[in-house]
N, C-alpha and C positions, 0 to 999 in steps of 0.2 A: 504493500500500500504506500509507505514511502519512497518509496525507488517512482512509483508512479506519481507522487504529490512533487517529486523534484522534477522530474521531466516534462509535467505539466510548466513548471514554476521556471525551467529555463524560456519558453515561449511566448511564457508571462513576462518578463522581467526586459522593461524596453531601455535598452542600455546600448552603449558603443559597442561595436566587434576590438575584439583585442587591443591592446597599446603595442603591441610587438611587431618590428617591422622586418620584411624583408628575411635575411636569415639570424641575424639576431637578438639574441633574447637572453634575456636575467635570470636568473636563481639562485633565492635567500635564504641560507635560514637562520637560525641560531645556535650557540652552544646548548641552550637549554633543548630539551626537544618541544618540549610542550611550550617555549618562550615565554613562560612565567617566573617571575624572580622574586626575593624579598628585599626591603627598602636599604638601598645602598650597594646593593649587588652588582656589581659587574656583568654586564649584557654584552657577549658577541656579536656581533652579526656577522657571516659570510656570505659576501655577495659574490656569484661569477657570472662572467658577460659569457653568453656562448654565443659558439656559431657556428649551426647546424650540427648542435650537441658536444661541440667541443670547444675547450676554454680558446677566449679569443684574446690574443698579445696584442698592445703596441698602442691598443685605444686609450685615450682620457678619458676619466671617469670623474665626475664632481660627483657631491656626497651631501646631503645637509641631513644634520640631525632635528628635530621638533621635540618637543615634549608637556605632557599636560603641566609639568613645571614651570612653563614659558622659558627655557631656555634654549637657545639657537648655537651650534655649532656648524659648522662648513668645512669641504677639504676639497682634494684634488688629488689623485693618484694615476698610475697608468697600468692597464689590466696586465695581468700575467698570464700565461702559455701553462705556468705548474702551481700558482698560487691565487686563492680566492682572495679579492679584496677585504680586509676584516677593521670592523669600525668595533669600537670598544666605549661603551657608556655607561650608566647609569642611572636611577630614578631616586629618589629620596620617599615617595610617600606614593600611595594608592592613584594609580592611571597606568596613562600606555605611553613609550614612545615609539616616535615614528620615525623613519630610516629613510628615507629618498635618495637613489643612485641613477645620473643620467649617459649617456657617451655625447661626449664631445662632437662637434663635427670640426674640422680644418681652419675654421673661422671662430672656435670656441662656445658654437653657439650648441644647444640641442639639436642631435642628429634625430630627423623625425624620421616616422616611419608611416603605417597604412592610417590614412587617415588625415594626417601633418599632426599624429599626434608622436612626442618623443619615446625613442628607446629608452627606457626606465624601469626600477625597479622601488617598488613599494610598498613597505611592510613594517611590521613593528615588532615590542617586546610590551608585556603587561607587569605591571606589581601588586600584589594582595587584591585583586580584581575585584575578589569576593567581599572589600569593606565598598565598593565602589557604590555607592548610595545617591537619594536624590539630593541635591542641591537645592531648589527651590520648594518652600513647603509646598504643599497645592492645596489648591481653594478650597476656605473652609466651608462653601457650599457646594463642592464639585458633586455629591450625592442627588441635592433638591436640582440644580441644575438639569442635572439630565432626567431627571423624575417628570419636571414639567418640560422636556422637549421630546420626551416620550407621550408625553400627555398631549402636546402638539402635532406630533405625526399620528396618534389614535384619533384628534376628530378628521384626520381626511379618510374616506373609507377608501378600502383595499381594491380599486379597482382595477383595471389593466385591461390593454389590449395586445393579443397573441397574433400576429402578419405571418404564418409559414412562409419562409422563405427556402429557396433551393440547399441540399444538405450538401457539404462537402463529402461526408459518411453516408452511403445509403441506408444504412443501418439505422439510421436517427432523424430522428423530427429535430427539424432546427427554426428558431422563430425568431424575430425581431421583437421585442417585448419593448413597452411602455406602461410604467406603471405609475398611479397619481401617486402624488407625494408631498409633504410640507415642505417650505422651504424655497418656494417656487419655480422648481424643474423637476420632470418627472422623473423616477428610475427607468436607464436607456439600455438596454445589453440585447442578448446573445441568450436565448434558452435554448439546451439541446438535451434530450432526452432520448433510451432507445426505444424506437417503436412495437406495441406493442405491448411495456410493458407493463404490468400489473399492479393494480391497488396495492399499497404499500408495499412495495417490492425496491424501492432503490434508494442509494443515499442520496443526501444534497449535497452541493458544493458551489458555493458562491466565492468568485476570484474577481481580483480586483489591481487595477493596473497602476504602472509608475506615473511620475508627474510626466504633463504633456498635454496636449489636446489632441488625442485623437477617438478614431470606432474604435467598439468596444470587435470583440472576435469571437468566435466559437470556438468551443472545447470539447471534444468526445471520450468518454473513459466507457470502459461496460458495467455495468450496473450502478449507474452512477446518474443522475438531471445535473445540469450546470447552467450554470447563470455566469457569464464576465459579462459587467456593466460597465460603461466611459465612467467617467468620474464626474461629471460636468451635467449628465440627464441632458443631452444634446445627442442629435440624429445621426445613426451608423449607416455605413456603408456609401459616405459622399466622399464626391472626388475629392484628393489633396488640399486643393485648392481653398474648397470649407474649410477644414480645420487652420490650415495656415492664418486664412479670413480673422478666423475667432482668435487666433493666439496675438495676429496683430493687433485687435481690438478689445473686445468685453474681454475679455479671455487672459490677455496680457498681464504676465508677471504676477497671476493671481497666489492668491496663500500669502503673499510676500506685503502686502499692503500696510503698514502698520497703523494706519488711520483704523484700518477695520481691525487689527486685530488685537484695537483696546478692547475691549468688550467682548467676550467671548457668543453674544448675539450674533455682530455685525462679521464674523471670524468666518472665511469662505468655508472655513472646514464645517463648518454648523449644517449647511446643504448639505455636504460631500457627506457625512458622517448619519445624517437624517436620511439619504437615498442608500445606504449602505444597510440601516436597520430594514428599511423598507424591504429589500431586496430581499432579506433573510427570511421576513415575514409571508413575502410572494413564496418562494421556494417551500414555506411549512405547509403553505395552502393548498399547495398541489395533492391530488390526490394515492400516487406513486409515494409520495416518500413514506419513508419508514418507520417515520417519528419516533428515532433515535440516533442518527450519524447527520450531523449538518454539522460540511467543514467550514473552515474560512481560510483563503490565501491570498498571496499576492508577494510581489515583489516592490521594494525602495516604498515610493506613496503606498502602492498595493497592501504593502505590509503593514504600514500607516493603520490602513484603513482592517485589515484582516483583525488587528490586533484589538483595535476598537470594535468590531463584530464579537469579537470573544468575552470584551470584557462587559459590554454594554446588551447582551443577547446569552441569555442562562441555557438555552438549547444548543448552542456551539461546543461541538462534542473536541472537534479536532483543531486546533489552529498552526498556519504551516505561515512561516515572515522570513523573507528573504531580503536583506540587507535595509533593515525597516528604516525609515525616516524618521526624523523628527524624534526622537528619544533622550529626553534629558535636555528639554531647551532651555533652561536656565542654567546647566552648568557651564557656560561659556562667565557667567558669573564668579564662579570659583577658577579659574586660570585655566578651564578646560580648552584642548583646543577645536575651534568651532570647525565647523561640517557644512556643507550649502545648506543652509536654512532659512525661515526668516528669522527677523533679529526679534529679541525676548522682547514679549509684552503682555501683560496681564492675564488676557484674553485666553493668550494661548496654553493656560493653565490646564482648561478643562478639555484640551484635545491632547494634550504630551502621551505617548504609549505606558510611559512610566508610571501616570497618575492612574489609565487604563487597566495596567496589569498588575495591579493589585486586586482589582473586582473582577478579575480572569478567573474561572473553576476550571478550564478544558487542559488536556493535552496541548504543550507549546513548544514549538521546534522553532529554532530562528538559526538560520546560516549567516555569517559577516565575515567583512574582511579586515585584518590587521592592518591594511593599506587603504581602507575605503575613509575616504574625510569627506566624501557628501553625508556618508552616516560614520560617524568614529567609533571606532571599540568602545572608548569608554562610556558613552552614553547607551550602545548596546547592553553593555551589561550593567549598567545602571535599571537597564527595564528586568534584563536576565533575573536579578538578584530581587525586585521586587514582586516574579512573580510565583506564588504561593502553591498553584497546584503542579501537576507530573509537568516537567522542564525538560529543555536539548539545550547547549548553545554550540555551535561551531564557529571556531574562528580560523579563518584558513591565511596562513601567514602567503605575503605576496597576491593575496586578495584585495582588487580595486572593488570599485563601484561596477566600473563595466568591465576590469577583466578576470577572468577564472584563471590561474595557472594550470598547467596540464597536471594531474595527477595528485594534485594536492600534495606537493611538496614537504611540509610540514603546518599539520593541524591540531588546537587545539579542541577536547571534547568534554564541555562539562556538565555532570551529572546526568549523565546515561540513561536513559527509561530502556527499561526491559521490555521487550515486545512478544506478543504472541504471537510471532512471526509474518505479520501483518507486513 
């Protein structure tokens, strides 16, 4: 069942293709294996440039270290043919540092590669992860909060309309769904189900996509209904052109406003988050489900939003967050180092995952990267450590935002769920 929630979750997850260019490419890891240390400890890192699997000579290599310490280090070396580059650091108190290694080009500038993004490598080391807590209390109404914004999506009744559209799977009804909703846009997605089958015969599965404005897409599992909704309750399956439209206009730089996101009212995520309950709601109604396995997933925002499904929605049996957003927005306060986000403001109390995943019950998987600073480790595990029921965390060292290293080089895996081979 996992193997299938991640292969779904690569599809999901709208991110760049690699940072690697041409034939080469980085690989980092640590002295530690697991890259966890205690305060004051001496952090290895071994970085080697290959090319086409083999160490590459002669290139410059810059180096800068980060750290949620706020301290800045930089260097300059040149690769070796029999020796890994090795940077030697340390942390003093609970976080992660970060490692960044570029190659030079001729002109000392970043050699880029597919994309014009540069050859690089990105990754970190963690200390006492597990004191790594919230930074910002959260609101002492965040409970009455969503009490009456539940109470606000219950007066619009659960209506919707189902458009079949043509299946990529013959196997499966696939629909263009519109469902009312508070908030002032409808929930927009993608239901697919296999035809056929039976009164309470299948699970649900509501996924949920990164930041962007685009359609939502269809998903096929077997025994399975799905729902991927746009984030936005805006119309799937139009040319490019629309979505670009919106992203120039209404659409622009949304989430990031901070006019709107004094007030956790006026806070875009208020829709996003009210069409995301909705959705889960549509999915119980059906008459196929099971009524007992309703998952929630998604990647970056996806995860955003999956995590919020789980914590704000008692039926969410399973929750799967891939490199979640937005987690711990206030520790940019505490000398954390910040992630693409918007910048802290009140508002955005009652939306952080962190404050979420405390009123989580389900099974919670979350994948991250030691190198991802649109979402940082340490704010991941800031949500990790608050959440209460059966937990996963991966942190896969030399993990970006968009890129996966091949094989998982070296990864960290905390507190295990035993599985019934699911």
């Amino acid at each position: 069942m996992m193997n299938k929630l991640r292969f779904l979750l690569s599809w999901l997850w709208i991110a760049a293709l690699a940072t690697q260019g041409g034939e080469l490419t980085f690989n980092g890891t640590t002295d530690k294996a697991a890259a966890l240390y205690q305060p004051g400890e001496t952090m290895v890192f071994r970085v080697q440039l290959l090319d086409d699997s083999k160490l590459a000579a002669g290139k410059t290599l810059k180096w800068r270290r980060t750290g949620d310490d706020a301290k800045t280090e930089t260097g300059e070396a040149v690769s070796s043919a029999t020796e890994p580059l090795a940077i030697s650091t340390a942390l003093d108190k609970p976080g992660f540092v970060r490692i960044e290694v570029w190659v030079l080009d001729a002109k000392g500038k970043p050699l880029l590669a597919a994309k014009n993004q540069p050859v690089r490598f990105d990754g970190g080391a963690g200390v006492e992860v597990e004191k790594l807590q919230q930074g910002i209390p959260e609101p002492a109404d965040f409970d009455d909060f969503w009490t009456k914004q539940r109470a606000r999506l219950a007066e619009v009744p659960l209506k919707f309309t189902m458009v079949e559209v043509p299946s990529k799977d013959p196997a499966y009804v696939t629909c263009d769904v519109k469902i009312d909703c508070a908030g002032g846009k409808p929930v927009s997605g993608y239901f697919t189900k296999p035809k056929g089958a039976a009164p309470k015969s299948l699970k649900a599965h509501a996924t949920f996509m990164g930041y962007g404005i685009a359609s939502a897409r269809p998903y096929y599992s077997p025994g399975m209904m799905m729902l991927n909704i746009n984030a936005h309750g805006i119309e799937n399956g139009k040319p490019n052109d629309f979505y670009k439209d919106l992203g120039a206009g209404e659409l622009k730089k949304y989430a990031f406003r901070n006019e709107e996101n004094a007030k956790p009212e006026t806070a875009y995520f208020n829709g996003m988050i009210l069409r995301v309950l909705r959705a889960l709601e549509f999915l119980k109604a059906q008459p196929e489900w099971d009524g007992r396995n309703l998952i929630s997933s998604g990647g970056s925002q996806g995860g955003f939003q999956a995590l919020a499904a789980a914590a704000l929605d008692k039926d969410v049996s399973k929750c799967l967050a891939l490199v979640p957003w937005c987690c711990d927005l206030g520790g940019v306060t505490l000398g954390r180092l910040r992630g693409w986000r918007p910048d802290w403001a009140e508002g955005l109390g009652y939306y952080d995952p962190v404050n979420m995943a405390k009123r989580s019950q389900c099974e919670t998987t979350i994948v991250a990267g030691l190198g991802d600073y649109v979402c940082p480790p340490s704010g991941v595990c800031v949500l990790y450590n608050n959440l209460k029921a059966p937990k996963r965390l991966e942190l896969i060292q030399g993990r970006t935002h968009s890129y996966n290293p091949p094989n998982d080089p070296q990864k960290i895996t905390l507190n295990c769920i035993v599985r019934d081979g699911s």
